[in-house]
NULUM-815219 format. One line per 10 residues: number of its first residue (from 1); their letters; for each residue x negated, z negated, y of N, C-alpha, C. Coordinates in Angstrom, 3 decimals. Example, Ala and Ser with C-alpha at 12.3 -4.5 7.8 and 13.67 -1.06 7.14 Angstrom:
! residues 2
1) as) -13.190,-7.800,-5.690,-12.300,-7.800,-4.500,-13.200,-7.800,-3.300 | -12.850,-7.080,-2.250,-13.670,-7.140,-1.060,-12.900,-7.870,0.030 $
This chain:
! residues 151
1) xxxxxxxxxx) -0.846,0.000,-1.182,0.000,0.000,0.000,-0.885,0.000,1.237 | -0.506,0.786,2.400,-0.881,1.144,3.131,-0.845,-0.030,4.215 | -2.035,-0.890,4.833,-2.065,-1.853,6.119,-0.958,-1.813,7.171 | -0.873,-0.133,7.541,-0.269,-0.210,8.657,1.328,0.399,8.513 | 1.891,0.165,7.505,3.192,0.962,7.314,4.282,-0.192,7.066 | 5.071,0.169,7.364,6.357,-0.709,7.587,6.501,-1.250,6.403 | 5.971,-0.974,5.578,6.123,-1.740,4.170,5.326,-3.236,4.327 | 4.795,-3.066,4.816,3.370,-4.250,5.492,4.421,-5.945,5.521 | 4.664,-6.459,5.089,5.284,-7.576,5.534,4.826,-8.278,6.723 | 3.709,-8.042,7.084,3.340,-8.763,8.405,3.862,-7.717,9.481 $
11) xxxxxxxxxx) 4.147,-6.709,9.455,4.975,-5.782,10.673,6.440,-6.525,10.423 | 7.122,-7.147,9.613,8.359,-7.585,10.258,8.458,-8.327,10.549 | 7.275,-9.155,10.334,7.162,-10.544,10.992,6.696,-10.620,12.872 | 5.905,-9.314,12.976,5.300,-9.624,13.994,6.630,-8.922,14.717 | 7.543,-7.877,14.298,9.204,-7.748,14.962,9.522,-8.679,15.548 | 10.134,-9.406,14.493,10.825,-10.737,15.020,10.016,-11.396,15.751 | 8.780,-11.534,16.270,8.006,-12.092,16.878,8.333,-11.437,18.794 | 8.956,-10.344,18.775,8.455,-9.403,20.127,10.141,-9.838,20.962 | 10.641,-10.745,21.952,11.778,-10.883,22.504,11.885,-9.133,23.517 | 13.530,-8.742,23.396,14.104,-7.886,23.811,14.508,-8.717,25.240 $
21) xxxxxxxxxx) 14.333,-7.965,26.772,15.171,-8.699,27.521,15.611,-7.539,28.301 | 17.118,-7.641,28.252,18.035,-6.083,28.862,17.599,-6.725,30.307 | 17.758,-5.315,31.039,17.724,-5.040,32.367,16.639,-5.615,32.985 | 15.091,-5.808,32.351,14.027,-6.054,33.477,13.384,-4.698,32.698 | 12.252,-4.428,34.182,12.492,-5.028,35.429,13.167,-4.241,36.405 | 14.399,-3.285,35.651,15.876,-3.018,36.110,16.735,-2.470,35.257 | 17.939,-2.550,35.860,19.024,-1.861,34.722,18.795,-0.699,33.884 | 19.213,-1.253,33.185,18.971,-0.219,31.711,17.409,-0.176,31.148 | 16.967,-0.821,31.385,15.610,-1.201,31.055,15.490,-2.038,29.707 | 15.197,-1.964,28.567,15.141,-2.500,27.646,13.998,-3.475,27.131 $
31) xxxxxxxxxx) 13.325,-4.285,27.976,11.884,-4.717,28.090,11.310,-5.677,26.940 | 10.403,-5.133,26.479,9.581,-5.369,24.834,8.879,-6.752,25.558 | 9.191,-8.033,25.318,8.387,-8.866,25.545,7.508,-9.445,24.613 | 6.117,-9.074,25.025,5.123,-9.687,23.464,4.410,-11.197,23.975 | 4.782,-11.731,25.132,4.865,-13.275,25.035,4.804,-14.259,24.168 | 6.128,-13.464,23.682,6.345,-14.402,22.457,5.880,-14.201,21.448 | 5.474,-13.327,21.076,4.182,-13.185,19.947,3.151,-13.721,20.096 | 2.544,-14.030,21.050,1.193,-14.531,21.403,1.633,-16.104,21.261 | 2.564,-16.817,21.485,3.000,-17.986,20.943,2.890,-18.497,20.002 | 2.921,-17.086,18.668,2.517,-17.151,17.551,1.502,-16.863,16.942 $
41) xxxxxxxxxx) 0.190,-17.717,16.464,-1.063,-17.582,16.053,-1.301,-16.702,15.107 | -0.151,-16.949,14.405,-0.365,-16.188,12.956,-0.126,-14.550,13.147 | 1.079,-14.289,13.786,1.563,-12.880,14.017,0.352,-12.298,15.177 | 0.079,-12.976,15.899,-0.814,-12.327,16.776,-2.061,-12.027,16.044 | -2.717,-12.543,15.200,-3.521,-12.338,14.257,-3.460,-11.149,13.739 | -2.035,-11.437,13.238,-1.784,-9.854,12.027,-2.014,-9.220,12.843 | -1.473,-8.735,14.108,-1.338,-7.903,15.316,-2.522,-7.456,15.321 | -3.696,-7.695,15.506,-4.556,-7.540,15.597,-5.867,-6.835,14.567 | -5.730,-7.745,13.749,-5.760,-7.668,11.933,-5.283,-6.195,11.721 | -3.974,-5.644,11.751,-3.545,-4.332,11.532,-4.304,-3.245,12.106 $
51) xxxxxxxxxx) -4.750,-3.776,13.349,-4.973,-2.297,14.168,-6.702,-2.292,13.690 | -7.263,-3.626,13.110,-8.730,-3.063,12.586,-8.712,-2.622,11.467 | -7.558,-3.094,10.901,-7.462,-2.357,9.809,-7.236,-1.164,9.439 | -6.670,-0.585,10.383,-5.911,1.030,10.827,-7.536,1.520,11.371 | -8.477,0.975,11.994,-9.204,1.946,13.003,-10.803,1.361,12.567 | -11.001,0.354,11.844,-12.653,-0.238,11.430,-13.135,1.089,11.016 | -14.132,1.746,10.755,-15.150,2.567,9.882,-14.066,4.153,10.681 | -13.738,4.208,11.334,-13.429,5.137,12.062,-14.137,6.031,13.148 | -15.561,5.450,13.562,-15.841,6.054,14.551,-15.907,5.969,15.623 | -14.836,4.978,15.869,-14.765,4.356,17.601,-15.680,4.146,18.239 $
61) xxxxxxxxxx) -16.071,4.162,19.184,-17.313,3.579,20.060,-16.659,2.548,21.326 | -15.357,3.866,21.763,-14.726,2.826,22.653,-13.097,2.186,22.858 | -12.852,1.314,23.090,-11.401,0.722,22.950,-11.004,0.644,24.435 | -9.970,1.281,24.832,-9.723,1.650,26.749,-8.580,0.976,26.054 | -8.271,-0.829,27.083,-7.255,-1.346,27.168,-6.266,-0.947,28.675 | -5.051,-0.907,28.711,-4.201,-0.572,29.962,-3.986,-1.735,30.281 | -4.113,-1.896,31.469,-3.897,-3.100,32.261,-2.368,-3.627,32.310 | -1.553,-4.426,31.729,-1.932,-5.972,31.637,-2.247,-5.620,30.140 | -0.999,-5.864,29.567,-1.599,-6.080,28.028,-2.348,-5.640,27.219 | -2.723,-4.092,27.526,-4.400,-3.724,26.484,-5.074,-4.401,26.800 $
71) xxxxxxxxxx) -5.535,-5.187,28.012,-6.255,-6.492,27.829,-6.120,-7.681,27.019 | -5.108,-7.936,26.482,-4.947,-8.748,25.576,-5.726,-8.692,24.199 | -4.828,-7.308,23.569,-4.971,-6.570,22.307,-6.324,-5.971,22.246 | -6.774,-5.392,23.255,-8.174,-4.416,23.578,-9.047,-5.091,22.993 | -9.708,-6.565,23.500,-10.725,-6.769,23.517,-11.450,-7.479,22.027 | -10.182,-8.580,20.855,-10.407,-8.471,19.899,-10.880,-7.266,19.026 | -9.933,-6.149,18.871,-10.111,-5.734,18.460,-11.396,-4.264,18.184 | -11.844,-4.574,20.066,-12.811,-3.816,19.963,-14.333,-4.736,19.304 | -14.171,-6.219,19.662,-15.059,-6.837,18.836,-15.348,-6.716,17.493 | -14.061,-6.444,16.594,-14.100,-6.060,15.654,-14.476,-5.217,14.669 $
81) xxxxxxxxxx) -14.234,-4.089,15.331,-14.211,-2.794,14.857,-16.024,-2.133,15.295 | -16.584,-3.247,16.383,-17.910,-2.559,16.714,-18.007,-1.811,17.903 | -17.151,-2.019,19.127,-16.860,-0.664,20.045,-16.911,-1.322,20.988 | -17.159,-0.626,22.337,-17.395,-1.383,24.119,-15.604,-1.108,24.180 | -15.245,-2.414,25.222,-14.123,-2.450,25.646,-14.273,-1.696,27.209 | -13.679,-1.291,27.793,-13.381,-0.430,28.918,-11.329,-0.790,29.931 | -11.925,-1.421,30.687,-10.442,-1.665,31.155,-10.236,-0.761,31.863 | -8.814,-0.181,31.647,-8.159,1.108,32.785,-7.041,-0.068,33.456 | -7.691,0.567,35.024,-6.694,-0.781,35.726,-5.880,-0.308,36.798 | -5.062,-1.106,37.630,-4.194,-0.652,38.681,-4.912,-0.043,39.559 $
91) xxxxxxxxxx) -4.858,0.714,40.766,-5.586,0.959,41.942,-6.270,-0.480,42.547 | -7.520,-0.088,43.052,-7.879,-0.943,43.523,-8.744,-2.442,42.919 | -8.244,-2.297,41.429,-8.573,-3.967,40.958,-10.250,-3.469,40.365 | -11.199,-3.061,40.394,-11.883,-2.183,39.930,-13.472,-2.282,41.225 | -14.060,-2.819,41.118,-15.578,-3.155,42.465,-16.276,-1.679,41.697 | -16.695,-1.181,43.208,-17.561,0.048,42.334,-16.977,1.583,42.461 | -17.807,2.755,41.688,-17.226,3.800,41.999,-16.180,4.246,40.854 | -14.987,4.519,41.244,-13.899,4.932,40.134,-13.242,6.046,40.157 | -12.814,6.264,38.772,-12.198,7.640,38.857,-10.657,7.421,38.664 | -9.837,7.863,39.078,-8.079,8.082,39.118,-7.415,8.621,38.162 $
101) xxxxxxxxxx) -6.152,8.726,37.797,-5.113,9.250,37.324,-3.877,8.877,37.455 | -2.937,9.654,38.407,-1.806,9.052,38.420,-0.625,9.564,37.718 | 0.404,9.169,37.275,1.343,9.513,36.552,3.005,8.373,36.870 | 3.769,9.222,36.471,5.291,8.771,36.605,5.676,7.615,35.206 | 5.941,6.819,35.622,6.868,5.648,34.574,8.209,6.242,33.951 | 8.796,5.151,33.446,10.045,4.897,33.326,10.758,4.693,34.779 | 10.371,3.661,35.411,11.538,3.067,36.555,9.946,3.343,37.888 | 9.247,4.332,37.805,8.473,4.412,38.782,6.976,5.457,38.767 | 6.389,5.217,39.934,4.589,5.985,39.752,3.729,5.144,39.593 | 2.990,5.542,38.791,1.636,4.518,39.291,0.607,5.111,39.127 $
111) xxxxxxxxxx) -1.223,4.468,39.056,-1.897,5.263,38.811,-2.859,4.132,37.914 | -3.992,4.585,36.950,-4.750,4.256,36.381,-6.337,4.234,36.834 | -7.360,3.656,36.886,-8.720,3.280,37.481,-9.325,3.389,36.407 | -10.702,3.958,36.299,-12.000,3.572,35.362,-12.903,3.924,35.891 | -14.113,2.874,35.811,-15.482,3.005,36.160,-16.105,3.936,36.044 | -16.559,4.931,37.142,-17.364,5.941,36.649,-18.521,5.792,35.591 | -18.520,6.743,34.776,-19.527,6.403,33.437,-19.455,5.283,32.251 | -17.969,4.762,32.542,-17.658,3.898,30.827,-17.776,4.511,30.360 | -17.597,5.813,30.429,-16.752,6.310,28.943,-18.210,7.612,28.867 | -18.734,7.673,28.200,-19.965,9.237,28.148,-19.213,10.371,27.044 $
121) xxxxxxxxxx) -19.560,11.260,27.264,-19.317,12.483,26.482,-19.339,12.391,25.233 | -18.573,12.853,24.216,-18.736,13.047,23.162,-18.404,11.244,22.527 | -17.899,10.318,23.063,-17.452,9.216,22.392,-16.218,9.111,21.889 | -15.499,8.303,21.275,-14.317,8.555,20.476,-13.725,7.461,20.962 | -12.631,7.450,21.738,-11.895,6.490,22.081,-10.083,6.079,21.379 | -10.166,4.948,21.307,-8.767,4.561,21.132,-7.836,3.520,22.263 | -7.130,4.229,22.662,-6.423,3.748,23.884,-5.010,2.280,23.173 | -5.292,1.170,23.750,-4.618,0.096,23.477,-3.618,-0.406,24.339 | -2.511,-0.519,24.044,-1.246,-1.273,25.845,-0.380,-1.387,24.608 | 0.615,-2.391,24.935,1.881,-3.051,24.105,2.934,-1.933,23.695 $
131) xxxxxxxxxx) 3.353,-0.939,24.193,4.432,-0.116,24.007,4.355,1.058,24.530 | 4.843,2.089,24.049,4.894,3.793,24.603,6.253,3.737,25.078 | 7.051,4.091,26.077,8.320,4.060,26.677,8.488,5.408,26.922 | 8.134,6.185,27.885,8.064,7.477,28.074,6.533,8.241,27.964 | 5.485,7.648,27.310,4.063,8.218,27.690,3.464,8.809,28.466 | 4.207,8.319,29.722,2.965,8.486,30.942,2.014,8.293,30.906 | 1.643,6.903,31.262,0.647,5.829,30.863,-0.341,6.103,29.944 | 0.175,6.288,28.293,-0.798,7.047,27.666,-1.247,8.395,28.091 | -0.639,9.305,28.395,-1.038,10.781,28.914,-2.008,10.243,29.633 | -1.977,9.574,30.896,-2.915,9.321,31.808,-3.712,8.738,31.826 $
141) xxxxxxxxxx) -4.272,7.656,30.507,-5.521,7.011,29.948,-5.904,8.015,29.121 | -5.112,8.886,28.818,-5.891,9.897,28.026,-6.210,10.954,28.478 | -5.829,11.225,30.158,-6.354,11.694,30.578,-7.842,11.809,31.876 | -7.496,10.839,31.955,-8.970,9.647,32.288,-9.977,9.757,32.027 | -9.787,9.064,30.588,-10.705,8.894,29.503,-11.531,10.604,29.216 | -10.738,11.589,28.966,-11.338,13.157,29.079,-12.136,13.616,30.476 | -11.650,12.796,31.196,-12.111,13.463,32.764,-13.646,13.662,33.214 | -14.522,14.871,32.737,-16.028,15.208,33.108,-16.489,14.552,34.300 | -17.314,13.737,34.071,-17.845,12.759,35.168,-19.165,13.670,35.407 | -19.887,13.757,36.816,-21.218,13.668,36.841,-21.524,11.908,37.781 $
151) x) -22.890,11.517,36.737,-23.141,10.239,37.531,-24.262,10.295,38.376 $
């Protein structure tokens, strides 16, 4: 049986672990709260546990967490697996020279930050944040992360 497949008994545990709260942070908004998972030692573990298990002996070099929660998830698991962590962050939160990407939400725009030269050519990245909603966000760490730097 496969680590990362719904057959996994620790994926329904870490379910019931994730609170639903309608209408933040507006109507019709269905918001994945993983709070409450992190409450839980054990599920946050698995949480974690799964995704090295899904990605160890893979190749990674780098783990690009999205600001807030790929910081959470990001940084275990890049310990794990052997790989530099790399935070993609809001405008602005970032000292230094950075490169951009902006993109459309669910309920808005925003844009994404990374340090010129985290990321070098030819590295293999896996992009980490709590939930895909409409994949902006991912499009735009993944498009980041591709973006030809000269340093």
């Amino acid at each position: 049986m496969s680590a990362y497949r719904d057959e996994d008994p620790r994926i329904h545990d870490i379910k019931t672990r994730i609170r639903v709260v309608p209408n933040f942070p507006k109507p019709g908004i269905m918001f994945q709260d993983i709070t409450t998972l992190l409450l839980n030692p054990k599920a946050f573990k698995d949480t974690i546990d799964l995704f090295v298990e899904r990605y160890k002996g893979k190749n990674i070099s780098v783990v690009a967490g999205i600001e807030a929660r790929g910081f959470i998830f990001g940084p275990p698991i890049a310990l794990a697996i052997g790989a530099k962590f790399v935070p993609l962050r809001k405008p602005r939160k970032l000292p230094g020279e950075v490169i951009s990407e902006k993109y459309i939400l669910e309920y808005g725009r925003d844009c994404l930050e990374m340090h010129v030269g985290a990321v070098k050519s030819g590295e293999r990245a896996l992009v980490v944040d709590d939930l895909i909603a409409t994949g902006g966000t991912l499009c735009a760490a993944m498009n980041l992360l591709g973006k030809p730097v000269s340093c």
